[in-house]
C-alpha positions in Angstrom: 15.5 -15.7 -35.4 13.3 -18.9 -34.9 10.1 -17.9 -33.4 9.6 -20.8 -31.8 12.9 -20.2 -29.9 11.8 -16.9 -28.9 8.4 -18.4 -27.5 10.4 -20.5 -25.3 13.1 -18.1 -24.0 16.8 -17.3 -24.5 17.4 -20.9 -23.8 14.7 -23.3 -24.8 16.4 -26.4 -23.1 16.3 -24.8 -19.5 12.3 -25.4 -19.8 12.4 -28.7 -21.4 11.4 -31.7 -19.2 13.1 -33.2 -16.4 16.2 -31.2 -16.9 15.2 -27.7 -16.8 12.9 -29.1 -13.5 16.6 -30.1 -12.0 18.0 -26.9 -12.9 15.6 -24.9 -11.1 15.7 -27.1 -7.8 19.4 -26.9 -8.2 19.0 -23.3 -8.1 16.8 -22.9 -5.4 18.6 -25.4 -3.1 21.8 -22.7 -3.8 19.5 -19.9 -3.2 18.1 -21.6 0.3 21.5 -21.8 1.3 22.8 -18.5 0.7 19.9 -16.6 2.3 20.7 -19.4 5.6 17.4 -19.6 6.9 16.2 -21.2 3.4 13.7 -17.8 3.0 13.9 -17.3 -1.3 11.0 -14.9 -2.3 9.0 -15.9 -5.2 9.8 -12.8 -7.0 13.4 -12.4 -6.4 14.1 -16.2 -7.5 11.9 -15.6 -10.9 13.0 -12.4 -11.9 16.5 -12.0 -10.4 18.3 -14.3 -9.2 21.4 -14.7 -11.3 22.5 -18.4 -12.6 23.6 -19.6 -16.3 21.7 -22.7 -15.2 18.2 -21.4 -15.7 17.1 -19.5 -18.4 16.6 -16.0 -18.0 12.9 -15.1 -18.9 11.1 -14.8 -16.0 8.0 -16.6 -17.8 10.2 -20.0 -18.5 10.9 -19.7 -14.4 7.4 -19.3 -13.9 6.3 -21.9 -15.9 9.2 -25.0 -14.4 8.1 -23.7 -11.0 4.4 -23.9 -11.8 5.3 -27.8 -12.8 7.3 -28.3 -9.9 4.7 -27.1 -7.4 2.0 -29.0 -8.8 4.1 -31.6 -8.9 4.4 -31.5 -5.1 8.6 -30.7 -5.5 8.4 -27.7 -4.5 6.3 -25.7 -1.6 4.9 -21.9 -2.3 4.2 -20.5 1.3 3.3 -17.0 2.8 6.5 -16.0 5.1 6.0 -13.9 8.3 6.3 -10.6 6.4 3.3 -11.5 4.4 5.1 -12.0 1.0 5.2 -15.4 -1.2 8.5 -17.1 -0.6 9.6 -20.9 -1.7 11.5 -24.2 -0.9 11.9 -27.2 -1.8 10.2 -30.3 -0.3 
């Protein structure tokens, strides 16, 4: 196995540039609209939410939406319950 593909994740393309960025708000536009009130917890969307879209690896999520946030695409908030959730702007 190339061990720079397995620094990167299962698929190394998901958290390349522009595209794997897309993917993700893709995603989380999906996710916002099957939860209906738009709430996606930050955990849940990293570590579980299912999609052959985004890579798997919960650090490649972390990293796109780290660049998305900063980025000012995407909005980490505190909901009403107290836990990190996220949208998109």
């Amino acid at each position: 196995m190339d061990p720079i593909a397995s620094l990167a994740g299962a698929n190394p393309a998901a958290d390349a540039g522009s595209s794997g960025e897309e993917a993700f708000l893709q995603e989380l536009g999906r996710a916002e609209a099957k939860f209906g009130g738009g709430y996606v917890g930050v955990n849940y969307f990293i570590t579980k939410w299912q999609c052959e879209a985004l890579d798997q690896s919960p650090e490649v999520r972390r990293r796109i939406l780290n660049k998305l946030e900063q980025a000012g695409r995407v909005e980490v908030y505190l909901a009403e319950d107290g836990s990190k959730a996220l949208r998109r702007k």
